[in-house]
N, C-alpha and C positions, 0 to 999 in steps of 0.2 A: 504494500500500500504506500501511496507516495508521501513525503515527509514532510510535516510543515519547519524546515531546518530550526526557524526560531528557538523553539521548543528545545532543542537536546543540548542546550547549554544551561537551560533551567531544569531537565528533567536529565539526572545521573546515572542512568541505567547502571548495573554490574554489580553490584551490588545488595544482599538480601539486609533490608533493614529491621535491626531488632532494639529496642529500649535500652537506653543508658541505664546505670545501675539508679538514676534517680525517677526514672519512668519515663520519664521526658523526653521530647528530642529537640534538638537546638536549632534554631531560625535556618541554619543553612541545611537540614538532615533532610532527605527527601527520601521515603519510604518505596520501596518499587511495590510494595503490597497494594502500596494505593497511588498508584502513580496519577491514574488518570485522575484522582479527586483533587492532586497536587500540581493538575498542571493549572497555566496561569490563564485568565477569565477571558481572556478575549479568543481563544482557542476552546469554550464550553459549546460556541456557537457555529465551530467549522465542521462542518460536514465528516462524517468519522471516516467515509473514503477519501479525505485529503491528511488523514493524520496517519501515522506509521507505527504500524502495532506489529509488539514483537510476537512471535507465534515458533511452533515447535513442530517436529514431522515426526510422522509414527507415533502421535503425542503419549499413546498410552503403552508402547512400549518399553517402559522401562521394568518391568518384569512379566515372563511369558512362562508357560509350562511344561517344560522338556518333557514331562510324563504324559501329556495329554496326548491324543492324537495327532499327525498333523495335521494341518487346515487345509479346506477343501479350496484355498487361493495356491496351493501349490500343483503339480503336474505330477502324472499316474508316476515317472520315474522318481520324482524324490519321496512320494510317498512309499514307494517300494525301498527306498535304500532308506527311508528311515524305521525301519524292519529293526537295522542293528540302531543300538543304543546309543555307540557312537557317534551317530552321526545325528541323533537328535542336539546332543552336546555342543558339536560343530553350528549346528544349527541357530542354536541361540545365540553365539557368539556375531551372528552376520543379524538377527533376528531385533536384539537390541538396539536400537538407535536414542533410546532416552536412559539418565541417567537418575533423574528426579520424580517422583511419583505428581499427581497432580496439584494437590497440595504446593508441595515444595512449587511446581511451574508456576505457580499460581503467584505465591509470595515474593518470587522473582520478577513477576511481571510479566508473565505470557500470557497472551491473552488472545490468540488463536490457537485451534488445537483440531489437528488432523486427524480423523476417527475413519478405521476402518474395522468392520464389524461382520460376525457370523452368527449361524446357528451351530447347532456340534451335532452334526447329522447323526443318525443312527438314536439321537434321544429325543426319550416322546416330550418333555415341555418343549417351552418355548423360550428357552432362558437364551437372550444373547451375550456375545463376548466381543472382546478387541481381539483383535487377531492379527499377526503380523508374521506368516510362516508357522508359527505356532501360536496357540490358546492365552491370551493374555486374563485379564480380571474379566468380572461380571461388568455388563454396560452397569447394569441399575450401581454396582457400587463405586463408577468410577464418578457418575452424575450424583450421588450424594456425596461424596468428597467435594466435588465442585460447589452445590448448593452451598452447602456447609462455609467455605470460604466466601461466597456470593452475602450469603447473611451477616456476617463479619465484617462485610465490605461495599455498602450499599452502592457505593459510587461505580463502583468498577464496573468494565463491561466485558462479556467477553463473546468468540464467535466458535462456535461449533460447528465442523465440518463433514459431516457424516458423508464420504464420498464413494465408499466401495462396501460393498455388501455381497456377504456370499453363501448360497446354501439360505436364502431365508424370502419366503413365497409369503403372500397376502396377511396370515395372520403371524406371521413372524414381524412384520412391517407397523400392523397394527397393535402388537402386543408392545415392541420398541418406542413406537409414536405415543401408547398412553404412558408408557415408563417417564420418557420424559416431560409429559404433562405433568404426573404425578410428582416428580421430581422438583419441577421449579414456578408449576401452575404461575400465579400471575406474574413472574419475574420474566416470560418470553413476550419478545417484542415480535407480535405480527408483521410481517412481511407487506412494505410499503416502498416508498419511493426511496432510493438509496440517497436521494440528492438533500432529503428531509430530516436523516438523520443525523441528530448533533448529540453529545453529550448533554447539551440542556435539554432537550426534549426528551430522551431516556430518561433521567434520572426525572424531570418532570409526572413521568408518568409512572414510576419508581420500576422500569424494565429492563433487565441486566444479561440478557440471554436473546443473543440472535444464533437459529435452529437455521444451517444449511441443508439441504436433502435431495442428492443426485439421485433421485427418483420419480418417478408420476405419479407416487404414491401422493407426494407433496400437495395436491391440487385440492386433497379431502382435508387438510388442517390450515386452518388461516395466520397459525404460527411457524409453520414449515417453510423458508427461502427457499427457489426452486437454486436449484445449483449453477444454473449460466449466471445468476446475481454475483459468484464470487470464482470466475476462474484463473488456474493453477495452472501456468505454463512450465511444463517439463523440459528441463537442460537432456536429461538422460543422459550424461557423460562423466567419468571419471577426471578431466583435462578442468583445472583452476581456470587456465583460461577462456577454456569455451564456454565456463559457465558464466563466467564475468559478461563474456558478450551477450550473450543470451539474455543476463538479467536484463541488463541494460539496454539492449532491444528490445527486446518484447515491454518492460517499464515504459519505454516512449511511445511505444504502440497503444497502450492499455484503451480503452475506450472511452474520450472525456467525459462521459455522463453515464448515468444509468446502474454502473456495476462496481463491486470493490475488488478489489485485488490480489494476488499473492504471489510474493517472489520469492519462488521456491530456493533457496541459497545452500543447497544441497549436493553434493557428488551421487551419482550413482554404480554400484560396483556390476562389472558384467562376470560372466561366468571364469573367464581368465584370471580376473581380477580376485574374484574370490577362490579359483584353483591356484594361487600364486599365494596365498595370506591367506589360506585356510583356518591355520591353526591361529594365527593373531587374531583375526577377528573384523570387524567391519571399523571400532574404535583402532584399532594399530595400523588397520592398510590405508582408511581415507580419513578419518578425522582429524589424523595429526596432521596430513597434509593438508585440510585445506584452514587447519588454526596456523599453519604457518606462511599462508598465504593473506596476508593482510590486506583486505580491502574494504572501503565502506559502500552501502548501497543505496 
C-alpha cells in the first residue's frame, strides 16, 4: 500500500513497545501496538489505501503440524514421500515463514495478515485450519487471538486476507463465514467504497476488521470484501533484484482508485532452491538473503 512518507519519521516502527518500570511512556515513546491510534491527526482522514500498512505472509504460519497429515495444497508426489517421517520434518523447515504467533504480529504492528485455509479431508466436522504445506492452528483460534488484541486496542485496524482455500465446499464456506461473524460481530467493516475509508470513519463507527474473501461465496455476507478490492502481485522469484523491480513496477501500476494494495516483498524458493538448502530451511537459504539486501519500499 502506498506511503504517506510524512508519517515514518513520526511513527518508529521496529520496535515492540512495553511500559517503563513507572507505567508510563515518555512524550517521544510510540507504541507499535497502537500505532495507528499514535499517528498524527491530519492523517485520521486519509484514505487507508494511501497509508502503508505493515503486513506478514503465511501470517499464521508460524507453527504447523509435522504429525498431521499433509494438506490437500500439496501434489499426489509429496504427499507420497511424506509416507517417511523425515520428510514431514524437512517439510516444516520450508513450511514456516513466521516466527511470531499473532498476538506477538499484532503488538509489533502488522496489521495485514495472509490466510490461507482448509478442511482436513477425511473428517466428518467442519472444523477449518491454516495451512501452509502442513496443518497449522484452528481458524476459530487464531480469530480469537486476534479479537482479543482488537478489544485491547480499539483504534487499531486490521485486514484479513483469506485468499486460498482448499478441500472446503459450501458448508465449509458457510461454517468459516459464521466463525468469523461470531468472532468479531460488530467490529467488521462492511465492504464499501475503498476511497471512503479513513481511520476517522472506522473508529467513528467503532469497526476494526476488514474481511477479504477470494471467493463468490463473498456476495451472501455484506461484511465479506470481494478479493479484486485488494490484489497481490507475485514477484515469484528467488533474485533481490527482480523483486525490487517488480515491486516497484507493479506499485506505479497499482490502480488510482477503487482498490488497496499489496507488495508482496517476499523471495520465493523453486524446487532447486529448496533441493540445494534442504536441510537449512527456507529461514537459512532466502531470508538471510534478502535481510541482507537493504532496500526501502
Amino acid at each position: 500500500m502506498l506511503a504517506v512518507r510524512k508519517s515514518r519519521r513520526k511513527l518508529r516502527m521496529g520496535t515492540i513497545c512495553s511500559p517503563n518500570p513507572s507505567g508510563t511512556k515518555t512524550s517521544l515513546e510510540v507504541c507499535n501496538a497502537n500505532w495507528m491510534a499514535s499517528l498524527p491527526p491530519h492523517l485520521h482522514h486519509v484514505p487507508l489505501s494511501n497509508l502503508a500498512i505493515p503486513g506478514s505472509h503465511d501470517s499464521f504460519s508460524y507453527w504447523v503440524d509435522e504429525k498431521s497429515p499433509v494438506g490437500p495444497d500439496q501434489t499426489p508426489a509429496i504427499k507420497r514421500l511424506a509416507r517417511i517421517s523425515l520428510v514431514k520434518k524437512l517439510m516444516k523447515k520450508w513450511s514456516v515463514t513466521q516466527n511470531l504467533t499473532f498476538r506477538e504480529q499484532l503488538e509489533a504492528g502488522i496489521r495485514y495478515f495472509d490466510l490461507r485455509v482448509s478442511s482436513k479431508p477425511g473428517h466428518a466436522d467442519q472444523e477449518i485450519y491454516f495451512i501452509h504445506g502442513l496443518f497449522g492452528i484452528k481458524v476459530w483460534d487464531g480469530l480469537m487471538e486476534i479479537d482479543s488484541f482488537l478489544t485491547q486496542h480499539p483504534q487499531e485496524i486490521i485486514f484479513l486476507d483469506f485468499n486460498h482455500f482448499y478441500a472446503m465446499d459450501e458448508a465449509h464456506h458457510r461454517h468459516l463465514v459464521l466463525r468469523i461473524q461470531e468472532a468479531f460481530g460488530n467490529k467488521l467493516c462492511p465492504a464499501c467504497s475503498v476511497e471512503s475509508i479513513t481511520l476517522q470513519t472506522l473508529w467513528e463507527k467503532k469497526c476494526q476488521v476488514l474481511i477479504f474473501y477470494h471467493c463468490p461465496f463473498y456476495k451472501q455476507y455484506p461484511f465479506l470484501w470481494p478479493g479484486k478490492k485488494i490484489p497481490a502481485p507475485w514477484a515469484n522469484t528467488t533474485s533481490v533484484r527482480k523483486l525490487i523491480l517488480f515491486l516497484e513496477t507493479t506499485l506505479s501500476e497499482r490502480a488510482p482508485r477503487g482498490t488497496f494494495h499489496v507488495s508482496q516483498a517476499i523471495l520465493t524458493p523453486r524446487m532447486k532452491t529448496i533441493a540445494r538448502g534442504l536441510v537449512g530451511g527456507l529461514k537459512n537459504t532466502l531470508v538471510h538473503r534478502l535481510h541482507q539486501s537493504q532496500f526501502i519500499l
